[in-house]
C-alpha positions as CSV (number, residue, x, y, z in Angstrom):
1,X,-0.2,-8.9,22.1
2,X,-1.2,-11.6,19.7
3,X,-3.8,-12.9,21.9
4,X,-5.1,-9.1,21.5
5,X,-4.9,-8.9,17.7
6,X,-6.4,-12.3,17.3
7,X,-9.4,-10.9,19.2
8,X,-10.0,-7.9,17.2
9,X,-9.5,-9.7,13.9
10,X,-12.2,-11.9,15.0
11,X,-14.2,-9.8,16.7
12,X,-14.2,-7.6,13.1
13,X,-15.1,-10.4,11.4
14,X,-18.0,-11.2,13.9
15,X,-19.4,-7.3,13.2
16,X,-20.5,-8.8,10.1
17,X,-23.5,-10.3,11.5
18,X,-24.2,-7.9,14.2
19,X,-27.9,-6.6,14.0
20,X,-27.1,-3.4,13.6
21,X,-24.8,-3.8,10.5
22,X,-26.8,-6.1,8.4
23,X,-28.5,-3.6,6.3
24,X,-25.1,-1.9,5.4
25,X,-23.9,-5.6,4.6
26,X,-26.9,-6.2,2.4
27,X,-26.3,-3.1,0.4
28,X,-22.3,-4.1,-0.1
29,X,-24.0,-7.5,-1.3
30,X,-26.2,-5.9,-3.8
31,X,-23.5,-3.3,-5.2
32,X,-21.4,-6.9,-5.4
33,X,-24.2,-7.9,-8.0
34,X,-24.9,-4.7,-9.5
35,X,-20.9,-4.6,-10.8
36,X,-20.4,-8.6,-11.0
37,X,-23.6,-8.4,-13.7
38,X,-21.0,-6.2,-15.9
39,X,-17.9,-7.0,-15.4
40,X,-15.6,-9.1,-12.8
41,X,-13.3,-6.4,-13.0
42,X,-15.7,-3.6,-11.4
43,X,-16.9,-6.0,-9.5
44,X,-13.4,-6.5,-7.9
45,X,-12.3,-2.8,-8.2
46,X,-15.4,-2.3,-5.9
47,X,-14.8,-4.9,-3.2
48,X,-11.2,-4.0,-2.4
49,X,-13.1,-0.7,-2.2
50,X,-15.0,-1.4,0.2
51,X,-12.6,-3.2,2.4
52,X,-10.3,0.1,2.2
53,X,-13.4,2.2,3.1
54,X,-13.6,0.0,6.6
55,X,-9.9,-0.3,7.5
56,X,-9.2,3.7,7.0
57,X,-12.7,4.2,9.0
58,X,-11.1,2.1,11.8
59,X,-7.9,3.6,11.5
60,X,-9.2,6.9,11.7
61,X,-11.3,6.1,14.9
62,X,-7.7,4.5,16.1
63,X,-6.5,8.5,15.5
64,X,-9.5,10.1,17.0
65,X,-8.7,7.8,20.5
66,X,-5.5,8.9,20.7
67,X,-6.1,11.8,20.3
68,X,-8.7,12.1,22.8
69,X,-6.3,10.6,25.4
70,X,-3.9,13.3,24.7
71,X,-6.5,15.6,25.5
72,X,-7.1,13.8,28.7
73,X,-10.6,13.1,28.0
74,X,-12.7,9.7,28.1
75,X,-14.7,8.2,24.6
76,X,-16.3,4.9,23.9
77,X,-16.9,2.7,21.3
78,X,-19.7,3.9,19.4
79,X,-20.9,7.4,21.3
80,X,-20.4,9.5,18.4
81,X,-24.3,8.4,18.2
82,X,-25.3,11.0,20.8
83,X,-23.9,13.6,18.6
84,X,-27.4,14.9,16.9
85,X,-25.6,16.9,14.4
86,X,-23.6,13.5,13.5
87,X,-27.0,11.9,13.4
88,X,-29.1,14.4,11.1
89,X,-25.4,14.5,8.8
90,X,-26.0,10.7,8.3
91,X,-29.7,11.3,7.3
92,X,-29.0,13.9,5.0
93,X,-26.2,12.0,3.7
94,X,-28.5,8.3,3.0
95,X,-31.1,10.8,1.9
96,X,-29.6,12.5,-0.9
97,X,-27.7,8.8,-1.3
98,X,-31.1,7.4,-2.1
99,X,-32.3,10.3,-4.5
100,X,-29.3,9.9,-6.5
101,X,-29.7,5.2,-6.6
102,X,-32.9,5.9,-7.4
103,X,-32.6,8.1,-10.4
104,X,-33.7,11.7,-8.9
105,X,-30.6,13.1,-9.8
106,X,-27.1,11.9,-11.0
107,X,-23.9,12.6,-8.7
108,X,-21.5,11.8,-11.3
109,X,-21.9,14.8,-13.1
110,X,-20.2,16.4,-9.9
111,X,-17.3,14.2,-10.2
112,X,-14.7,16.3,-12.4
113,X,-11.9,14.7,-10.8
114,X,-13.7,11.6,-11.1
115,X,-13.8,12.5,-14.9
116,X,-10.6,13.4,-14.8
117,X,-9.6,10.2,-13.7
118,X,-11.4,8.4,-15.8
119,X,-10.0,9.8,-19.1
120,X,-6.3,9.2,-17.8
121,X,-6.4,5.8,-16.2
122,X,-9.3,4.6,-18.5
123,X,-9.4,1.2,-16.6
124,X,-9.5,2.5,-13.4
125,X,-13.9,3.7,-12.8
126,X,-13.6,6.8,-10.4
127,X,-16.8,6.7,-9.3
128,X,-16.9,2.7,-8.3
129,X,-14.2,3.4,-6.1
130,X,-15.5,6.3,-4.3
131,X,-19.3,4.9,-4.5
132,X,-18.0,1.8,-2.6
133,X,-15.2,3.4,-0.6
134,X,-17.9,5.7,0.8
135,X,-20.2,1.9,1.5
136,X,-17.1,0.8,3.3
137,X,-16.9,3.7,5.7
138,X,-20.5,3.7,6.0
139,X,-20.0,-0.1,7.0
140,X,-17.8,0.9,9.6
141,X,-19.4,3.8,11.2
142,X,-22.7,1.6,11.6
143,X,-20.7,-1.3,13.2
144,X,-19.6,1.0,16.0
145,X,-22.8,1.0,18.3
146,X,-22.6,-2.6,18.4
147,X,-20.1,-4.8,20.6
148,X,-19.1,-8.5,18.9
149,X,-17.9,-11.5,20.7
150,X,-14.0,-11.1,21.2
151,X,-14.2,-7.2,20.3
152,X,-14.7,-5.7,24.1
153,X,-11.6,-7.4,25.4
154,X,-9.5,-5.7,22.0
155,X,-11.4,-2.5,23.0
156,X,-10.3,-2.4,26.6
157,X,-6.7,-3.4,25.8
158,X,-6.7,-0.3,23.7
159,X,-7.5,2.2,26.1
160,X,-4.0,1.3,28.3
161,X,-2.4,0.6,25.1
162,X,0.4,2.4,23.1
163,X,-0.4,4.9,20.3
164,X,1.0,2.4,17.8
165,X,-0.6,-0.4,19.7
166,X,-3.8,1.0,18.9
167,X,-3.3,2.1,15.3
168,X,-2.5,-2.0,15.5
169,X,-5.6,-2.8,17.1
170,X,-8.2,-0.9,14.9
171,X,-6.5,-2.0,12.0
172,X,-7.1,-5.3,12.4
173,X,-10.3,-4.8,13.6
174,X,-11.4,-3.4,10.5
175,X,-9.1,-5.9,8.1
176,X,-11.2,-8.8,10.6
177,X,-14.6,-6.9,9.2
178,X,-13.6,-6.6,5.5
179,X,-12.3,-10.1,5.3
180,X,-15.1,-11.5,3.3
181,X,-14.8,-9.0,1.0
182,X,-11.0,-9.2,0.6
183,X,-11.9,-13.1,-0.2
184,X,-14.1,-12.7,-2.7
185,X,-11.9,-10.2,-4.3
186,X,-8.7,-12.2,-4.5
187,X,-11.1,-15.6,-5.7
188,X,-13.0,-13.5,-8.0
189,X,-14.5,-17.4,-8.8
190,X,-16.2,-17.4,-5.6
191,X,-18.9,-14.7,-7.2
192,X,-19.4,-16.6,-10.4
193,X,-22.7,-17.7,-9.1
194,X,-24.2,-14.1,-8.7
195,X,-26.6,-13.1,-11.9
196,X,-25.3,-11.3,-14.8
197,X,-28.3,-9.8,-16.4
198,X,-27.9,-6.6,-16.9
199,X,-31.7,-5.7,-16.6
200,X,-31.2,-6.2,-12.9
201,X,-28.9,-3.0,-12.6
202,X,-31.7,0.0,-12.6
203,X,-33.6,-3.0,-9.7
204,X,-30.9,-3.5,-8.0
205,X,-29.4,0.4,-7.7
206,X,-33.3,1.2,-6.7
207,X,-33.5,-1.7,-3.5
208,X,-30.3,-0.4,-2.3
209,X,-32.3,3.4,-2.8
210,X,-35.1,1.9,-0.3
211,X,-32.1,0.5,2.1
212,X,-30.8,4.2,2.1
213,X,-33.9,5.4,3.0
214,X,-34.9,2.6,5.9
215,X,-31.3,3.1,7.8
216,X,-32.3,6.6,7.5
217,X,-35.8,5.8,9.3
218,X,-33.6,4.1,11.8
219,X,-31.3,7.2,12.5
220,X,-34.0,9.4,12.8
221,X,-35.9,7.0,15.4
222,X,-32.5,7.9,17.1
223,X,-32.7,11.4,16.9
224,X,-36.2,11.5,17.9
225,X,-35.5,10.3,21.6
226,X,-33.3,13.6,21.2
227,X,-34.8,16.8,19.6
228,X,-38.5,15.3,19.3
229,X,-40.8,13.3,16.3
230,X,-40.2,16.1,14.3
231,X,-37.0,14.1,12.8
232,X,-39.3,11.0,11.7
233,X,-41.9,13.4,10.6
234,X,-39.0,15.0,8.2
235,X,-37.5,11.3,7.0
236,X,-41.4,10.6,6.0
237,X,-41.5,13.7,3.9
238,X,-37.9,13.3,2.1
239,X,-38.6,10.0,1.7
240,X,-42.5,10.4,-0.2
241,X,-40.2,12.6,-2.3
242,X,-37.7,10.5,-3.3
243,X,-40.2,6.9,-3.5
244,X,-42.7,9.0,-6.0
245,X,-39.3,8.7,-8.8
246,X,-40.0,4.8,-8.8
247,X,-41.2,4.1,-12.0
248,X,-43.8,1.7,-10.1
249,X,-47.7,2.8,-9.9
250,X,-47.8,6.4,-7.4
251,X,-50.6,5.1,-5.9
252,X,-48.3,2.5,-4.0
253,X,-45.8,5.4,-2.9
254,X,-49.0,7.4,-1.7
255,X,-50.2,4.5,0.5
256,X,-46.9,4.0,1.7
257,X,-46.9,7.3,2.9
258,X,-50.2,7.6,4.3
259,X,-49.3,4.4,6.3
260,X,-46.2,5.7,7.4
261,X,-48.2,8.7,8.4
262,X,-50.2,7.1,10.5
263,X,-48.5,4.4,11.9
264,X,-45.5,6.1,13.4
265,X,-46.8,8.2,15.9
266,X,-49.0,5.0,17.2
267,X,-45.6,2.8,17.0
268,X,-43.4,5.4,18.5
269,X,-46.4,5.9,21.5
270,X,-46.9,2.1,21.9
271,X,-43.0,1.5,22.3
272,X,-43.0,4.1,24.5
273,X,-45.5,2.6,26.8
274,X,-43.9,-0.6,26.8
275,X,-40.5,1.2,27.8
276,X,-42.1,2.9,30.3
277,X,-43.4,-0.5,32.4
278,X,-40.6,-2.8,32.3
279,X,-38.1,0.8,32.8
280,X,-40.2,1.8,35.8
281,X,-38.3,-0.9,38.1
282,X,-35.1,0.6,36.6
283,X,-33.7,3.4,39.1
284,X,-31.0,6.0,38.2
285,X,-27.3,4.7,38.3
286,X,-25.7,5.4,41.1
287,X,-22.4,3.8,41.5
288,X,-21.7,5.4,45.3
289,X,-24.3,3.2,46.6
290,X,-23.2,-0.1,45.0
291,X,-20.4,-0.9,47.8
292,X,-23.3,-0.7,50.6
293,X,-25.8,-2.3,48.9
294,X,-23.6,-5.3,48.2
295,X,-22.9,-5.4,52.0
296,X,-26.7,-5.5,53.0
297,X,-26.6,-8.5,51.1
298,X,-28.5,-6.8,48.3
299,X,-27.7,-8.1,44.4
300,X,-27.2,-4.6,42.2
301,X,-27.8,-5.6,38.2
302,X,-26.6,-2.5,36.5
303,X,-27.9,-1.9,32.7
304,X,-25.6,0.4,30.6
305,X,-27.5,0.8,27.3
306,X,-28.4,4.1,24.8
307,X,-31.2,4.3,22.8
308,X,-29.0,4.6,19.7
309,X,-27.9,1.0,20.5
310,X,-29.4,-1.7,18.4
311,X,-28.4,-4.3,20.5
312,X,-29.8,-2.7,23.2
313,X,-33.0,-2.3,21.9
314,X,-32.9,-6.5,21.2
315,X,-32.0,-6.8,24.5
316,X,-34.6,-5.2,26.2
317,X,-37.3,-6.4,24.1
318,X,-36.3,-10.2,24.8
319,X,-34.6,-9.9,28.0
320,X,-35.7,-7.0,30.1
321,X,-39.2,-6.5,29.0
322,X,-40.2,-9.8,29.6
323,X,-42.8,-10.6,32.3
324,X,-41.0,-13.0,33.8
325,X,-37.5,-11.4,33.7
326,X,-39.3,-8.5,35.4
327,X,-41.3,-10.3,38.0
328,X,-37.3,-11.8,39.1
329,X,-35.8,-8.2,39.0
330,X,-38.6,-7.1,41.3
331,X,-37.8,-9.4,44.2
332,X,-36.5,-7.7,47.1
333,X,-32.8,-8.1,47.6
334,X,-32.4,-7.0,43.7
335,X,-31.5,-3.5,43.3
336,X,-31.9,-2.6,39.5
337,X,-29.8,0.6,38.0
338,X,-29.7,2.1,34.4
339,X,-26.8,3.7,32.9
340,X,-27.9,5.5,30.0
341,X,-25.4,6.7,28.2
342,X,-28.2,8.6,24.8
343,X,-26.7,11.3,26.3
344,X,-23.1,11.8,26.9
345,X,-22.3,11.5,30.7
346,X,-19.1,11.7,31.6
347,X,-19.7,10.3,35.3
348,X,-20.8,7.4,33.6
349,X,-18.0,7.2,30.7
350,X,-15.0,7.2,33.3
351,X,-17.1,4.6,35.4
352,X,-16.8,2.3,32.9
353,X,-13.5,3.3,31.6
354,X,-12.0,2.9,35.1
355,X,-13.4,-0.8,34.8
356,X,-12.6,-1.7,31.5
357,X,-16.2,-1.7,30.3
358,X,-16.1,0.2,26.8
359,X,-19.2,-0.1,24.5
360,X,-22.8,-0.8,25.1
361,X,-24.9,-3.1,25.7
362,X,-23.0,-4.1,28.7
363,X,-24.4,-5.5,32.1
364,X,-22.6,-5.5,35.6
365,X,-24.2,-7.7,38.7
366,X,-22.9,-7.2,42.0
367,X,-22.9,-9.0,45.2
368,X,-21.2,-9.9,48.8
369,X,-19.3,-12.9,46.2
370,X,-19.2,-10.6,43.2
371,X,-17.5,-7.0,44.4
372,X,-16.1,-6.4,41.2
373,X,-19.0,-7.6,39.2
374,X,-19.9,-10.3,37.0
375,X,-19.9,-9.0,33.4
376,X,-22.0,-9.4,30.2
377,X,-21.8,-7.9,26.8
378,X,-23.8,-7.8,23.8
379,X,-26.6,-9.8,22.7
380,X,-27.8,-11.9,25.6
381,X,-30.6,-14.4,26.8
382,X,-32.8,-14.5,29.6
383,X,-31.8,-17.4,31.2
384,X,-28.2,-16.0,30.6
385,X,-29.0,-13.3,32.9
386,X,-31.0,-15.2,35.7
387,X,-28.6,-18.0,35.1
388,X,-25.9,-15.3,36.2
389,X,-27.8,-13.5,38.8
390,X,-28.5,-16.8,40.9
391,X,-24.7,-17.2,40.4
392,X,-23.7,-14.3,42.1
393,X,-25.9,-15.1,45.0
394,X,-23.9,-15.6,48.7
């Protein structure tokens, strides 16, 4: 079991600099500044906020599990993302987030409690801990599309797992992602190189404003592949709103927009096109036909992946969608299926459970030498994969 929990802390602690967490990291980063410019105090009160926000978002996904097993139904790590209502909840949520950094209106006059708080405990600030409770969560509900080196293996012991064996787990999962932050709170020294001008609050509340609003363009380029371009068409419109409160020249917020505008549809089109040819050698998954195929000598490379899956997306733009990676898949004893789990599939869920494969990206190759499959996860190379498809050949 230590082996297991060693894995998950560092496999938390790797999330960190997973793709499609960075933005959420750089907004912790700049709320750091934003309180450290005032007072080491807040600054402190708001990193041990932060690190509380992860753990109980881990915790509560440690809940959720069990509580789907009792059900006698399958999950994975990070499918909540083919949930659209889950999706437009987060835009809506980093929407109105951004309005209110950005000055369009003020959430703290909502905060009675908060108020209430404040007058009783006066050294204890309400709102920093739920501003930066709320990052931490928001920290943790980003990590979950991706998978870290160390994390699948803590993942997949989970699943067979006892119910306090996986409270255990997803604990330190999230204590291995809030680490840093725990650090810099107990060595308060450690941020005494971070700027204390207070000018820079109003700039800095108004960058993490435009970080809202650009993980909210990446949501709704989610949501798109599910109910249409009308999402990104919305985030554009929400977004000219909340840009024209800048106190920088409109005429930049009006180009912006125009841009945007214009540039989506042609992006959104052009990636399509792209997908399109390097998918088109990509058949439907059919794990029936992988036991025959492997005994006519044929090598089956198996792609589970979701459009909501940053990692994914890295993958197949400098793996799969190279020409020369394509030209190799094409060859004729290489069968090449797609698992595409943007949707949920529950074929395709128990599949994967059934082989301790939780999480996308993940990549299975078969062959006469390889019956059970030789495994990838996360971000990978080229050569990785051709390395490992020669490999698996008889």
């Amino acid at each position: 079991m230590l082996n297991i929990l060693f894995a998950s802390f560092v496999g938390g602690f790797l999330l960190n600099f997973m793709p499609c967490v960075l933005p959420i990291i750089s907004i912790k980063i700049i709320n750091i500044l934003r309180y450290s410019s005032t007072s080491l105090r807040k600054a402190r009160i708001a990193l041990f906020s932060v690190a509380i926000g992860n753990i109980i978002g881990f915790l509560l996904f440690g809940l959720f599990a069990i509580f789907i097993r009792l059900t006698g139904k399958t999950f994975g790590w990070g499918f909540h993302f083919q949930n659209p209502y889950f999706l437009i909840f987060l835009i809506l949520f980093l929407i109105l987030s951004a309005g209110n950094l950005i000055g369009l209106y003020n959430f703290t006059a909502l905060f009675n409690l908060g108020n209430f708080i404040n007058n009783k405990y006066s050294k204890l600030k309400f709102f920093i801990i739920l501003e930066n409770f709320i990052i931490g969560f928001l920290s943790f509900l980003f990590a979950t599309p991706c998978i870290a080196p160390f994390l699948g293996t803590a993942i997949s012991f989970s699943l067979v797992a006892s119910n306090p064996e996986i409270i255990l787990i997803f604990f330190t999962i999230g204590l291995g992602m809030s680490m840093p932050f725990l650090l810099i709170a107990i060595w308060p020294q450690l941020i005494n190189f971070m700027p204390k001008s207070k000018n820079i609050f109003n700039i800095l509340k108004k960058i993490m404003g435009i970080g809202f609003i650009l993980l909210a363009f990446w949501i709704a380029f989610i949501l798109q592949e599910i109910i249409g371009e009308l999402a990104v068409y919305f985030i554009i419109l929400m977004s000219f709103i909340i840009l024209k409160q800048i106190k920088a020249k409109q005429i930049i917020s009006a180009v912006l927009i125009c841009l945007l505008t214009f540039t989506v549809p042609i992006i959104i089109n052009n990636n399509k096109k792209i997908e399109n040819n390097a998918e088109s050698i990509w058949q439907s998954f059919q794990p029936q036909n992988i036991s025959n195929l492997i005994q006519n000598n044929k090598i089956v490379v198996v792609k589970f992946t979701a459009n909501w899956c940053v990692n994914c997306k890295i993958n197949n733009t400098f793996v799969f969608n190279r020409k020369d990676v394509i030209q190799y898949l094409q060859q004729e004893n290489i069968i090449t299926m797609k698992a595409d789990l943007t949707f949920r599939n529950n074929e395709i869920t128990n599949f994967m459970n059934k082989n301790n494969m939780h999480g996308v990206p993940f990549y299975v190759i078969y062959s006469k030498k390889y019956p059970q499959g030789l495994k990838m996860s996360g971000l990978i190379t080229a050569e990785k994969l051709l390395y490992n498809i020669q490999k698996t050949k008889n």
